[in-house]
VEXLORO-889067 format. One line per field, with one value per atom (N, C-alpha, C): residue in one letter; atom name; x, y, z. Coordinates in steps of 0.05 Angstrom, whole numbers. Example, Ala and Ser with C-alpha at 12.3 -4.5 7.8 and 13.67 -1.06 7.14 Angstrom:
BEGIN
residu: (a/a/a/s/s/s) .
atome: (N/CA/C/N/CA/C) .
u: (264/246/264/257/273/258) .
v: (-114/-90/-66/-45/-21/1) .
w: (156/156/156/142/143/157) .
***
This chain:
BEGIN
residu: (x/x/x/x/x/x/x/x/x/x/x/x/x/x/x/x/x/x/x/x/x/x/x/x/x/x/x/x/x/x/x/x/x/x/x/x/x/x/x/x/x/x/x/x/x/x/x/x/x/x/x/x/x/x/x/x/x/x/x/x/x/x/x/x/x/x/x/x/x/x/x/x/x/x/x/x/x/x/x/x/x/x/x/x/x/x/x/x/x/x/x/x/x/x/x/x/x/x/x/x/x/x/x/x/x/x/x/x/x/x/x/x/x/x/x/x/x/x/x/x/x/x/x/x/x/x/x/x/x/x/x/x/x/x/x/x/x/x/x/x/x/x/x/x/x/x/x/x/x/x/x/x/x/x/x/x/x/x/x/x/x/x/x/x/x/x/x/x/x/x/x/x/x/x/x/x/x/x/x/x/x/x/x/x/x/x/x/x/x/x/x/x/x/x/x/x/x/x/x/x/x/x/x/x/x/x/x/x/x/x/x/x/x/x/x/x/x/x/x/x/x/x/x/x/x/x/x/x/x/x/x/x/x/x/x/x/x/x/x/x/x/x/x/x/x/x/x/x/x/x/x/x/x/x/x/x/x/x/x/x/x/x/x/x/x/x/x/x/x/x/x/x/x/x/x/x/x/x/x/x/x/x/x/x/x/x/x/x/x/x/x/x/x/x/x/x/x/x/x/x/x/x/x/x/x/x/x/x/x/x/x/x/x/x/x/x/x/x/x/x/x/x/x/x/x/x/x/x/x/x/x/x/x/x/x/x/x/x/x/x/x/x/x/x/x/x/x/x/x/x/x/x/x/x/x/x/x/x/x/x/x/x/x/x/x/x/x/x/x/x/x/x/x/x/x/x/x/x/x/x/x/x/x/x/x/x/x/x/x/x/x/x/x/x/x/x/x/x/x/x/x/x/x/x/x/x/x/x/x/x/x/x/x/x/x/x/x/x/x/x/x/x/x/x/x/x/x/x/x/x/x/x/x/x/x/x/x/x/x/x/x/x/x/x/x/x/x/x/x/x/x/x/x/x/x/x/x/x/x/x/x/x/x/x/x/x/x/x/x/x/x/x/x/x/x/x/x/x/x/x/x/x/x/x/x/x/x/x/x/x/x/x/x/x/x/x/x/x/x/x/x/x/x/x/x/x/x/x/x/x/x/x/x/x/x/x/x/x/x/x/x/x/x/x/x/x/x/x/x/x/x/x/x/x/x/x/x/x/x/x/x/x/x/x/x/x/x/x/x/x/x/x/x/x/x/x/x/x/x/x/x/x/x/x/x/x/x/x/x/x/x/x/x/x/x/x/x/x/x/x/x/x/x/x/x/x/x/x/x/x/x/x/x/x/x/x/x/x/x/x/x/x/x/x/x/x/x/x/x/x/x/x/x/x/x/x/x/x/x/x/x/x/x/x/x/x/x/x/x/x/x/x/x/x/x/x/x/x/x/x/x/x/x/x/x/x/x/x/x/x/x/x/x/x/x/x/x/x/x/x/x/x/x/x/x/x/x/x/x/x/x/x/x/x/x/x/x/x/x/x/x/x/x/x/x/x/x/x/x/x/x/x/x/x/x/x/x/x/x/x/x/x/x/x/x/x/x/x/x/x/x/x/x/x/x/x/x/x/x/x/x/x/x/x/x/x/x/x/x/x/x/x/x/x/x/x/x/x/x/x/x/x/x/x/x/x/x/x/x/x/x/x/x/x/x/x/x/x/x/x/x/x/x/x/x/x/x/x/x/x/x/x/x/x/x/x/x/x/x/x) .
atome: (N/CA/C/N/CA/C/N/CA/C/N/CA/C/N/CA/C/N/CA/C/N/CA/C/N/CA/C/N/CA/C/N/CA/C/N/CA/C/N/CA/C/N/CA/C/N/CA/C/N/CA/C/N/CA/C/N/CA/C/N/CA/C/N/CA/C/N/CA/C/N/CA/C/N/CA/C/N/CA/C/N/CA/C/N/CA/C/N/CA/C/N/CA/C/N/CA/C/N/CA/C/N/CA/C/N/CA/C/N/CA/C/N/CA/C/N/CA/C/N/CA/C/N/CA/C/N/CA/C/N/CA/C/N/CA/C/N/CA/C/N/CA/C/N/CA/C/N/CA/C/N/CA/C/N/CA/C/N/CA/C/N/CA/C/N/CA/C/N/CA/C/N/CA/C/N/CA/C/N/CA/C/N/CA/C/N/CA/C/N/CA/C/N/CA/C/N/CA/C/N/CA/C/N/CA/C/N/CA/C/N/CA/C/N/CA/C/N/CA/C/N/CA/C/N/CA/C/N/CA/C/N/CA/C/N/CA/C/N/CA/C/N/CA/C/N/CA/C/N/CA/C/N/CA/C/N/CA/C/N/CA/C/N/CA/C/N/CA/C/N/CA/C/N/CA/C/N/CA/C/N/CA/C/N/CA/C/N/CA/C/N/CA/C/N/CA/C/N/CA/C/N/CA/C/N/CA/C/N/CA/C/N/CA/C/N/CA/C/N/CA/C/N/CA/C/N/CA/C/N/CA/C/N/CA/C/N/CA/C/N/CA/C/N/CA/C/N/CA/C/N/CA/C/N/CA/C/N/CA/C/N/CA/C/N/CA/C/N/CA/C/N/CA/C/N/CA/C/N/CA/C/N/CA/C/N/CA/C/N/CA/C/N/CA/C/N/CA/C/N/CA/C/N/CA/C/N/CA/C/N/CA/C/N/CA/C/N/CA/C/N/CA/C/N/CA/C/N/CA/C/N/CA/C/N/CA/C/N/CA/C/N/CA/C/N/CA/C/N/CA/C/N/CA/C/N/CA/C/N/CA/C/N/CA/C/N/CA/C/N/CA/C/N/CA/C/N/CA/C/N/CA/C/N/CA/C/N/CA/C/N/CA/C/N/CA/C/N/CA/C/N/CA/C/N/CA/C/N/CA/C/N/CA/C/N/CA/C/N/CA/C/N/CA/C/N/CA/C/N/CA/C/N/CA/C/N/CA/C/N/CA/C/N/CA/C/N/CA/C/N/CA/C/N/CA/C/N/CA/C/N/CA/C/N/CA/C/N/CA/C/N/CA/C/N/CA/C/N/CA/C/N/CA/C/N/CA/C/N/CA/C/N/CA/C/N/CA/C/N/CA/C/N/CA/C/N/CA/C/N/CA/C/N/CA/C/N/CA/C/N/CA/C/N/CA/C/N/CA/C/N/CA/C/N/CA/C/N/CA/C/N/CA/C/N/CA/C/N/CA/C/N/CA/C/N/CA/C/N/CA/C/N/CA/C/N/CA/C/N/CA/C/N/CA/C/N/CA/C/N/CA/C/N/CA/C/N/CA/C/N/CA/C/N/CA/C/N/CA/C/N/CA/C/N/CA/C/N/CA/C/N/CA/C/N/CA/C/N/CA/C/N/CA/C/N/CA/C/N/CA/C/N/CA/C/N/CA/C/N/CA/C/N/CA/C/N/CA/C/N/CA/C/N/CA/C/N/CA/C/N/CA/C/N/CA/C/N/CA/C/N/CA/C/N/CA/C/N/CA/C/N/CA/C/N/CA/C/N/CA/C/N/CA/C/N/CA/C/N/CA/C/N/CA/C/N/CA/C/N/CA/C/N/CA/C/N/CA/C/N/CA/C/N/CA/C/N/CA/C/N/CA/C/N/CA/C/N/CA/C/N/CA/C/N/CA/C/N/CA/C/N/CA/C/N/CA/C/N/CA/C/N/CA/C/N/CA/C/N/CA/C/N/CA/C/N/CA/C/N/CA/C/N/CA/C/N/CA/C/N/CA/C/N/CA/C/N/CA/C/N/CA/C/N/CA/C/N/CA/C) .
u: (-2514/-2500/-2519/-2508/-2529/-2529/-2552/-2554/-2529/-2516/-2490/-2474/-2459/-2444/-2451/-2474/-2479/-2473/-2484/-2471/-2442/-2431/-2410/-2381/-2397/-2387/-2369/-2345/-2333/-2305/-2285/-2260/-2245/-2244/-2235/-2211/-2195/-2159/-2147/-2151/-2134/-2110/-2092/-2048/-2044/-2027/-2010/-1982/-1969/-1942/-1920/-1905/-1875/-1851/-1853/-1833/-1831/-1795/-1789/-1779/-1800/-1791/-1803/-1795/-1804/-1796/-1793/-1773/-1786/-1814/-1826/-1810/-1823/-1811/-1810/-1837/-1848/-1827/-1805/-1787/-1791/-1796/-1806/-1791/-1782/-1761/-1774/-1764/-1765/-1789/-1806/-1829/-1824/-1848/-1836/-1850/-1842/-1854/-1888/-1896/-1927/-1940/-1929/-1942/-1940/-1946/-1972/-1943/-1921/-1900/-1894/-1892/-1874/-1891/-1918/-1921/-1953/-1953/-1976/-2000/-2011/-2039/-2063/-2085/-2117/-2130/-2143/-2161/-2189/-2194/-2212/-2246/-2242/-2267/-2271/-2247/-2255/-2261/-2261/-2268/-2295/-2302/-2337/-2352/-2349/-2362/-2352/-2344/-2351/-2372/-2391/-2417/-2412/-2392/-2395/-2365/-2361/-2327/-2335/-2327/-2331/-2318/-2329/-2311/-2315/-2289/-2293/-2275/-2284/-2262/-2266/-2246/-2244/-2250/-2258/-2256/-2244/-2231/-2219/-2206/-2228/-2226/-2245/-2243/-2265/-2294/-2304/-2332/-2347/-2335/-2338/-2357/-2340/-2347/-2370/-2386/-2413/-2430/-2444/-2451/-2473/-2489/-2518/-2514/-2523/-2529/-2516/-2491/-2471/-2460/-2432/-2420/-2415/-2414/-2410/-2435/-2450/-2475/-2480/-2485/-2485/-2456/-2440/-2418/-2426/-2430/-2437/-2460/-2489/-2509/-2498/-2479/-2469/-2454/-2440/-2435/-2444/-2469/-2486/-2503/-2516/-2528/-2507/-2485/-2465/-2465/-2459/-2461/-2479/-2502/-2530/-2522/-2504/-2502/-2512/-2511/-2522/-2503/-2504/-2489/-2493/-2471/-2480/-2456/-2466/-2450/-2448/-2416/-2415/-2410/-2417/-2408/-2379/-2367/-2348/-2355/-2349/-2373/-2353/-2354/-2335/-2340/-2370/-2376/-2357/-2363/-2350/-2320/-2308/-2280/-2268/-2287/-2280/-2310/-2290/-2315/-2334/-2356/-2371/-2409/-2418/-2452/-2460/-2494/-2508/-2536/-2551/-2534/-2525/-2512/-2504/-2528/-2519/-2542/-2543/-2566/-2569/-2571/-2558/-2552/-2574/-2574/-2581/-2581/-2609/-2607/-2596/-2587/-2582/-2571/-2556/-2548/-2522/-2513/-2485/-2482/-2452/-2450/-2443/-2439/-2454/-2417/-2425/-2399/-2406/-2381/-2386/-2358/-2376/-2350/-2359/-2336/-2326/-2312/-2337/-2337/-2325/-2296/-2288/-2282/-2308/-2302/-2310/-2295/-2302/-2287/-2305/-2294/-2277/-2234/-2226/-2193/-2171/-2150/-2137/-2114/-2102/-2085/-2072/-2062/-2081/-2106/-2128/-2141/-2143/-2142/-2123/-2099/-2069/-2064/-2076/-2077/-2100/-2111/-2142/-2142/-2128/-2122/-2120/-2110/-2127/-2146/-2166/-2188/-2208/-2207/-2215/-2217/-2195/-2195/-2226/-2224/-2257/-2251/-2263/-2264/-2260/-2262/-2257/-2240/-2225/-2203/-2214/-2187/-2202/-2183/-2197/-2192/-2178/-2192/-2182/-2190/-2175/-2165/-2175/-2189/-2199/-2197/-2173/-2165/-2174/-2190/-2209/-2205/-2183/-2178/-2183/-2177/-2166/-2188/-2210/-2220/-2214/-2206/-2195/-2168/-2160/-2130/-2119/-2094/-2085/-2070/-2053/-2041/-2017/-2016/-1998/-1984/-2005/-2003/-2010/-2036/-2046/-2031/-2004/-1990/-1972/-1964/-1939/-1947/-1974/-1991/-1999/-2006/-2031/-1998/-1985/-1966/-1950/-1948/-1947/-1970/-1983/-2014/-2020/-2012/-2016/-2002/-1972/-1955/-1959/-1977/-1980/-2005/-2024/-2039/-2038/-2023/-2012/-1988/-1983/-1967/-1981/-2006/-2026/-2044/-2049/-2063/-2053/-2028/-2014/-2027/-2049/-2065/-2087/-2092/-2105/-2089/-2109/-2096/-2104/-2082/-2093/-2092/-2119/-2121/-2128/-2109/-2120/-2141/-2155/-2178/-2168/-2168/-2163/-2198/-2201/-2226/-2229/-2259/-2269/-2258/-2254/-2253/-2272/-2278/-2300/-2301/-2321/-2328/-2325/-2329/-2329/-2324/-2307/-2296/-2278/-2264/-2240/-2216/-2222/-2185/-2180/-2208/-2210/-2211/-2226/-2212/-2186/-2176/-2146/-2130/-2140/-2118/-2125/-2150/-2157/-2141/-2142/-2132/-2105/-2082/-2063/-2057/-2075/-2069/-2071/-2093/-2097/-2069/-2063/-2043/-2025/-2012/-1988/-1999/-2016/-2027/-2021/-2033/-2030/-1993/-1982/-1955/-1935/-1951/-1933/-1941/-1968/-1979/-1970/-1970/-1963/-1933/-1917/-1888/-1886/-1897/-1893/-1912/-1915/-1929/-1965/-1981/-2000/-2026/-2037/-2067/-2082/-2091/-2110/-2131/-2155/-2191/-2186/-2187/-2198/-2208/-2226/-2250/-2256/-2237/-2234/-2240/-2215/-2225/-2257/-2266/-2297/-2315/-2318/-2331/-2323/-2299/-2285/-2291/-2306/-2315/-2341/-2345/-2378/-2401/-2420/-2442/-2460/-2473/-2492/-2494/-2463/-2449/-2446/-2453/-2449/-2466/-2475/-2496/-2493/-2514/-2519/-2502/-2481/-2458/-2435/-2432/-2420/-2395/-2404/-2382/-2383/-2404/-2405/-2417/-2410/-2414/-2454/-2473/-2493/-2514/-2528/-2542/-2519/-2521/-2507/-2484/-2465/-2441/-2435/-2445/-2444/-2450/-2463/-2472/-2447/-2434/-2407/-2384/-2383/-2363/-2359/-2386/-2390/-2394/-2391/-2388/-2356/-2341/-2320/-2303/-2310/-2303/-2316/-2338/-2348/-2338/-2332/-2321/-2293/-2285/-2254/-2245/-2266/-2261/-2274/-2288/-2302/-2273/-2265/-2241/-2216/-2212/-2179/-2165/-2181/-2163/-2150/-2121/-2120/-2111/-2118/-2105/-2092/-2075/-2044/-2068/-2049/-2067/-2063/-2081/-2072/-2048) .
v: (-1088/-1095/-1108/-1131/-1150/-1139/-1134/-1131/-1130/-1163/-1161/-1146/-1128/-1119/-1094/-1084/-1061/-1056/-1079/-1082/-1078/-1081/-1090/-1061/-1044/-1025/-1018/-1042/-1041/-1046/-1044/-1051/-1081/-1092/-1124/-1133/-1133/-1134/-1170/-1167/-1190/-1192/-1197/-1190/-1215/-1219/-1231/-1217/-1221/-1206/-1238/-1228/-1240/-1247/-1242/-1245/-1271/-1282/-1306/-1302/-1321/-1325/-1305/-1307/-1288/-1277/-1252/-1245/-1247/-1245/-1247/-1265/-1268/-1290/-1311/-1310/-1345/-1353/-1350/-1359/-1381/-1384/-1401/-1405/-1431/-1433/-1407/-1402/-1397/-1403/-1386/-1393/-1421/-1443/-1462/-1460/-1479/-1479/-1473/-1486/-1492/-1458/-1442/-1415/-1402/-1380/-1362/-1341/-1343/-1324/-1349/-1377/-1389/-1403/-1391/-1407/-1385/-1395/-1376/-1371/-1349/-1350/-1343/-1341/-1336/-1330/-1304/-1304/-1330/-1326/-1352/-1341/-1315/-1306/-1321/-1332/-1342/-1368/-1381/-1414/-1404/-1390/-1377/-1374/-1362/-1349/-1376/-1394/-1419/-1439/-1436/-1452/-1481/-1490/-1515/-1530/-1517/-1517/-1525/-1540/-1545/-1529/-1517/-1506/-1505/-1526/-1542/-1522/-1519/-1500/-1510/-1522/-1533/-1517/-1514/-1497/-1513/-1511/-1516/-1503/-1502/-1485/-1488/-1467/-1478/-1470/-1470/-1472/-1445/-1426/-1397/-1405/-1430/-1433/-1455/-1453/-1481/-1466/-1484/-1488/-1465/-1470/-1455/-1443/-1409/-1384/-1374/-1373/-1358/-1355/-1345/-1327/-1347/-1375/-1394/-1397/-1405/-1407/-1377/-1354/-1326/-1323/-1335/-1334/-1342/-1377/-1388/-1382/-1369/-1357/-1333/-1317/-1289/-1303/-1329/-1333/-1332/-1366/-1371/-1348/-1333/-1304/-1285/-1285/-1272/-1285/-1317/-1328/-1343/-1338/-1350/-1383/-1393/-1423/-1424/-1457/-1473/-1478/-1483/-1476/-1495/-1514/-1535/-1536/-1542/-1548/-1579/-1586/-1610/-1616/-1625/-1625/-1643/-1640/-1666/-1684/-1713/-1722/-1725/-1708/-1705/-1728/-1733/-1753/-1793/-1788/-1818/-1808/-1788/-1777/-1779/-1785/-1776/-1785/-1783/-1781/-1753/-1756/-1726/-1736/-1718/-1722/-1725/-1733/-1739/-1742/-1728/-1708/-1685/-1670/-1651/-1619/-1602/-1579/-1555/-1565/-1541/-1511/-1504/-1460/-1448/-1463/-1451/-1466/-1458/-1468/-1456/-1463/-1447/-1468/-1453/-1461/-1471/-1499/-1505/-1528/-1532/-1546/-1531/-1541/-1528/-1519/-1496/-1485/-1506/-1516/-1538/-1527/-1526/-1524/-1546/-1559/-1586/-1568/-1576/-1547/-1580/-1565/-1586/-1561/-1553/-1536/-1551/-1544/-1561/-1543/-1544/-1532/-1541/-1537/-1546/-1533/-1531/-1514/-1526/-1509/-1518/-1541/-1558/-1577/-1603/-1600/-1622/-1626/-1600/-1600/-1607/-1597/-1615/-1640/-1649/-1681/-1693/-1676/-1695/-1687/-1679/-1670/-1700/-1720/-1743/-1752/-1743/-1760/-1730/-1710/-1680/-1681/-1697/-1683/-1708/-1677/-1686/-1706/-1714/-1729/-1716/-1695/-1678/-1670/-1653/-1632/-1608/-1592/-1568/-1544/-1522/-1492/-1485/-1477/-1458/-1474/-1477/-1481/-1461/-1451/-1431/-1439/-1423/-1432/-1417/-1426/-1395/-1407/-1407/-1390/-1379/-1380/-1358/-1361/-1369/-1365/-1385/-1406/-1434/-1432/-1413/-1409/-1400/-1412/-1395/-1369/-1359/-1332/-1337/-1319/-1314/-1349/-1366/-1391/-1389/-1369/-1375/-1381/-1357/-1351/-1382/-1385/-1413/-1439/-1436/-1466/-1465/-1446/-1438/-1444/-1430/-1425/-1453/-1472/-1500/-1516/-1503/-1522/-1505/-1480/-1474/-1487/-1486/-1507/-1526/-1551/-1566/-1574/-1555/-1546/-1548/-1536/-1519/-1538/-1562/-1586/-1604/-1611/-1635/-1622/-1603/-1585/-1566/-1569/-1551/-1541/-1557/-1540/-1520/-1513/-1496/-1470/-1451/-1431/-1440/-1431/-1431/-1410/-1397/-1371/-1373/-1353/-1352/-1330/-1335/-1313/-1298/-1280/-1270/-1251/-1272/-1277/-1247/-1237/-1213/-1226/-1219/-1214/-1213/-1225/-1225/-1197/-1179/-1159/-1169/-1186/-1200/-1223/-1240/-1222/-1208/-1189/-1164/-1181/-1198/-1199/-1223/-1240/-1266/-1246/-1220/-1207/-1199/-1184/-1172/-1206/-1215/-1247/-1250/-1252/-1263/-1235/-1209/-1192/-1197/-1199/-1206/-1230/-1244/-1275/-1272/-1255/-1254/-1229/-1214/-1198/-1207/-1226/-1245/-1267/-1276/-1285/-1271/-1240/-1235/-1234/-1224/-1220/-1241/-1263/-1298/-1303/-1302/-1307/-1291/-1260/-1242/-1255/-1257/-1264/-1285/-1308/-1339/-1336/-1313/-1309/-1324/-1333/-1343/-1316/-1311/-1290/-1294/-1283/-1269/-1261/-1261/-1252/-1235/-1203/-1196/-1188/-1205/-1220/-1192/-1185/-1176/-1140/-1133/-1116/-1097/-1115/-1111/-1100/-1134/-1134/-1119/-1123/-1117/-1080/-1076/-1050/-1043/-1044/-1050/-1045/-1026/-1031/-1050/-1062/-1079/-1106/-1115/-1142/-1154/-1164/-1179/-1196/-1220/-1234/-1217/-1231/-1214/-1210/-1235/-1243/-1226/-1218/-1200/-1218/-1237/-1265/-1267/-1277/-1289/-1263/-1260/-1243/-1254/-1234/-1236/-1236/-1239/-1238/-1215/-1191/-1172/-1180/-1181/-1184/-1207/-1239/-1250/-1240/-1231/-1215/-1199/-1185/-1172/-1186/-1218/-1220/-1235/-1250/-1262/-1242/-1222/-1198/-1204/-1196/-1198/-1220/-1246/-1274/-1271/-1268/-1265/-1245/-1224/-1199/-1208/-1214/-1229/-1254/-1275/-1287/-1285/-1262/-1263/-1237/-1228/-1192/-1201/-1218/-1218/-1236/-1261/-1289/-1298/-1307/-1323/-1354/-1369/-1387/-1406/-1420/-1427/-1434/-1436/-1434/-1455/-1470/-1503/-1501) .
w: (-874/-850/-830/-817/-804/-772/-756/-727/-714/-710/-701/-706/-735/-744/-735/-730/-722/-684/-671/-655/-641/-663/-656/-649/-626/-626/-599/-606/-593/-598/-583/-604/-598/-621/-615/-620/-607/-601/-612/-640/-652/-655/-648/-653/-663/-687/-701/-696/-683/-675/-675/-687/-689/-681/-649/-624/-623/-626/-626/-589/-574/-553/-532/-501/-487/-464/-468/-433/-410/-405/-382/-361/-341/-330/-330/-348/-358/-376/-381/-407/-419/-445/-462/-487/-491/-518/-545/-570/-592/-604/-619/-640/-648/-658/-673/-696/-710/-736/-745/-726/-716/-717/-713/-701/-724/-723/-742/-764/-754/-768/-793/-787/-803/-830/-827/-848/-866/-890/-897/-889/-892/-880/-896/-892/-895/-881/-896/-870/-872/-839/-833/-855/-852/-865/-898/-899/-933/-936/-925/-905/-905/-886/-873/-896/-911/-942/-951/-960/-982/-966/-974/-954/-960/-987/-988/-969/-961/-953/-920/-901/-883/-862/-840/-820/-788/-779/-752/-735/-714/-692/-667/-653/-633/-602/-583/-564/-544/-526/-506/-482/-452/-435/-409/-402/-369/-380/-352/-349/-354/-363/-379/-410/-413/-444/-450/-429/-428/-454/-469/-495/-500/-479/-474/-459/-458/-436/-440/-458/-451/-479/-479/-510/-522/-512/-544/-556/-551/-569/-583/-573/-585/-609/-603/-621/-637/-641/-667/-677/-669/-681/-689/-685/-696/-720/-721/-740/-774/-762/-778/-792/-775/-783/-810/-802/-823/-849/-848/-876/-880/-866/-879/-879/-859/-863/-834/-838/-809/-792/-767/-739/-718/-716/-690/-674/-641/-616/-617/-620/-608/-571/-561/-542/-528/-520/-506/-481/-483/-463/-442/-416/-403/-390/-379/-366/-368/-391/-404/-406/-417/-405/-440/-457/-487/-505/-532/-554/-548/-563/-570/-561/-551/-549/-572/-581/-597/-583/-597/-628/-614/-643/-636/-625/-611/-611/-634/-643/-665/-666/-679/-666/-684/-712/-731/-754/-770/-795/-824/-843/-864/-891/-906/-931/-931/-940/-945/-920/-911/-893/-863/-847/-824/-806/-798/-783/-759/-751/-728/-702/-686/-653/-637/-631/-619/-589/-566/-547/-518/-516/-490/-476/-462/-432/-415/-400/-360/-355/-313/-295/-287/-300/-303/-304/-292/-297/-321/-340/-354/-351/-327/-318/-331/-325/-324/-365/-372/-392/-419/-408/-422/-424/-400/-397/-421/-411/-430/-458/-471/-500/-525/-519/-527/-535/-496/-513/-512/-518/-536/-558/-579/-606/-621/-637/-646/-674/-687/-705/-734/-734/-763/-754/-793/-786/-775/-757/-747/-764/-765/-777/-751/-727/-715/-677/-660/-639/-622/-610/-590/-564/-547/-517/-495/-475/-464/-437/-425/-388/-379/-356/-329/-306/-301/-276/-259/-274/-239/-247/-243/-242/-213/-204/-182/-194/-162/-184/-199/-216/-236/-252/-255/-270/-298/-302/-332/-355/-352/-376/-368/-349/-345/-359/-345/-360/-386/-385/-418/-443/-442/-469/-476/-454/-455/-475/-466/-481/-505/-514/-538/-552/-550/-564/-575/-556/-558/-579/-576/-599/-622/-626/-650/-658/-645/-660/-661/-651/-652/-682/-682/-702/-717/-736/-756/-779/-785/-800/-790/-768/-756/-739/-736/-716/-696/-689/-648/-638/-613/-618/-578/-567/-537/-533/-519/-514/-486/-480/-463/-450/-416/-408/-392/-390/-372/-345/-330/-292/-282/-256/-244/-231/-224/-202/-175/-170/-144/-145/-122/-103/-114/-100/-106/-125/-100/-103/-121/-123/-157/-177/-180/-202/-207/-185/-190/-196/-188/-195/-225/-235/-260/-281/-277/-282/-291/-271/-280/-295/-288/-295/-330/-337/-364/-376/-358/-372/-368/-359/-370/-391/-389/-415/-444/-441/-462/-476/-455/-463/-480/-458/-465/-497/-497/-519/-544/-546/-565/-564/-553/-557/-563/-560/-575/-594/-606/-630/-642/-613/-616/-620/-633/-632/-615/-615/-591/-592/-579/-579/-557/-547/-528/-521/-509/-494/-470/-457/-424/-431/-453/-462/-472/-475/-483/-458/-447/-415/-396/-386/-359/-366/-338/-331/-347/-363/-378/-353/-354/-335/-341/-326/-336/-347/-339/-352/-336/-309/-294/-281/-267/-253/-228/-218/-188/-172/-172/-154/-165/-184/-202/-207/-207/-218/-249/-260/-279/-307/-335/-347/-351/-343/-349/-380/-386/-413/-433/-413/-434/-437/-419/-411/-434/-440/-447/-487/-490/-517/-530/-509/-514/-525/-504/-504/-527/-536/-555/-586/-583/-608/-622/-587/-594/-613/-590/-611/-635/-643/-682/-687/-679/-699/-707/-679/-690/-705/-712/-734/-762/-753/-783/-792/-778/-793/-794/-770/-760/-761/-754/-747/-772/-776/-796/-790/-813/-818/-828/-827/-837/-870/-899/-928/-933/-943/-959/-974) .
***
């Protein structure tokens, strides 16, 4: 059992659930074809384990998800570490407003071809991000779609905006899963957590009912000692280690995706 796995002692909340549609208030048409009930699956772990087999996962989300310092880079080294393959960050060049950096940043070296994330975070609400879905998509096929919200959100928007843009996902990308993460809460201030709070627990609801999976992320962190920056804003070294447990535990056990 590798470091991480030993680590990993915490509980990581993946749902594949099969609710066509949703009563919240956010009402949202019927599952479509595109989502995780209507069509076969795999787990992503068997993709991971063929080293010669390529595997691209898209990220798309705010400024939570910057490449370096934080749980994406610890993700994809918890990856690579698991199947002894190599691990790179693409970046998205927000600056120019598409296409990808070069080169890419290396996580890790190893055997086979290299687990690759095509990382479009900006400090950025779901509105701004929907738009820019164009010039985002990366140049390979992707496996798996990773959507990571909620801190530049106003209140009770996440679930309204977000389950729009999974959709849309998940019809630009039918051969992949699309998977919402559901983000830790800040400590401070009060009341940006209690907002990010709810914001993510209508998230989860919209999401489990339009049948999209789920990483959670919040579960882990949120209330954790010792997980926060000074400002008690941002998840710190540990905080970040956690949350990034969670995302690898959950695609190396849980995630699936639609089968050739």
């Amino acid at each position: 059992m590798t470091p991480r796995r030993v680590a990993a002692a915490v509980v990581v909340a993946v749902t594949l659930l099969a609710a066509a549609g949703c009563s919240t208030p956010d009402t949202y048409r019927p599952v479509t074809a595109a989502t995780t009930n209507s069509v076969a699956q795999q787990p992503l772990s068997s993709r991971l384990a063929a080293a010669n087999d390529p595997v691209d996962m898209l990220l798309v989300g705010d400024g939570t998800g910057i490449s370096l310092g934080g749980w994406v880079f610890l993700t994809m080294q918890g990856l690579a570490q698991e199947y002894g393959r190599p691990a790179v960050i693409h970046e998205w060049n927000f600056a120019a407003g598409a296409g990808y950096l070069e080169p890419p940043i290396s996580v890790a070296d190893g055997v086979g071809t290299p687990i690759s994330l095509w990382n479009a975070s900006v400090s950025r609400n779901v509105g701004f991000l929907t738009s820019a879905l164009p010039q985002i998509r990366p140049p390979s096929n992707i496996d798996v779609v990773l959507v990571n919200n909620g801190l530049d959100m106003g209140p009770r928007t996440l679930a309204v905006e977000s389950v729009p843009l999974l959709r849309t996902l998940a019809e630009t990308y039918p051969q992949a899963a699309v998977v919402a993460i559901l983000q830790p809460s800040p400590k401070e201030p009060e009341d940006i957590g209690d907002q990010v709070r709810a914001n993510v627990h209508d998230l989860e609801i919209s999401a489990r009912k339009n049948d999209f999976q789920i990483i959670d992320a919040a579960a882990t962190v949120n209330g954790a000692e010792g997980t926060y920056d000074g400002a008690n804003r941002y998840p710190n070294s540990e905080g970040s280690r956690l949350w990034a447990v969670a995302v690898a535990d959950a695609l190396i056990d849980a995630v699936g995706v639609p089968a050739p």
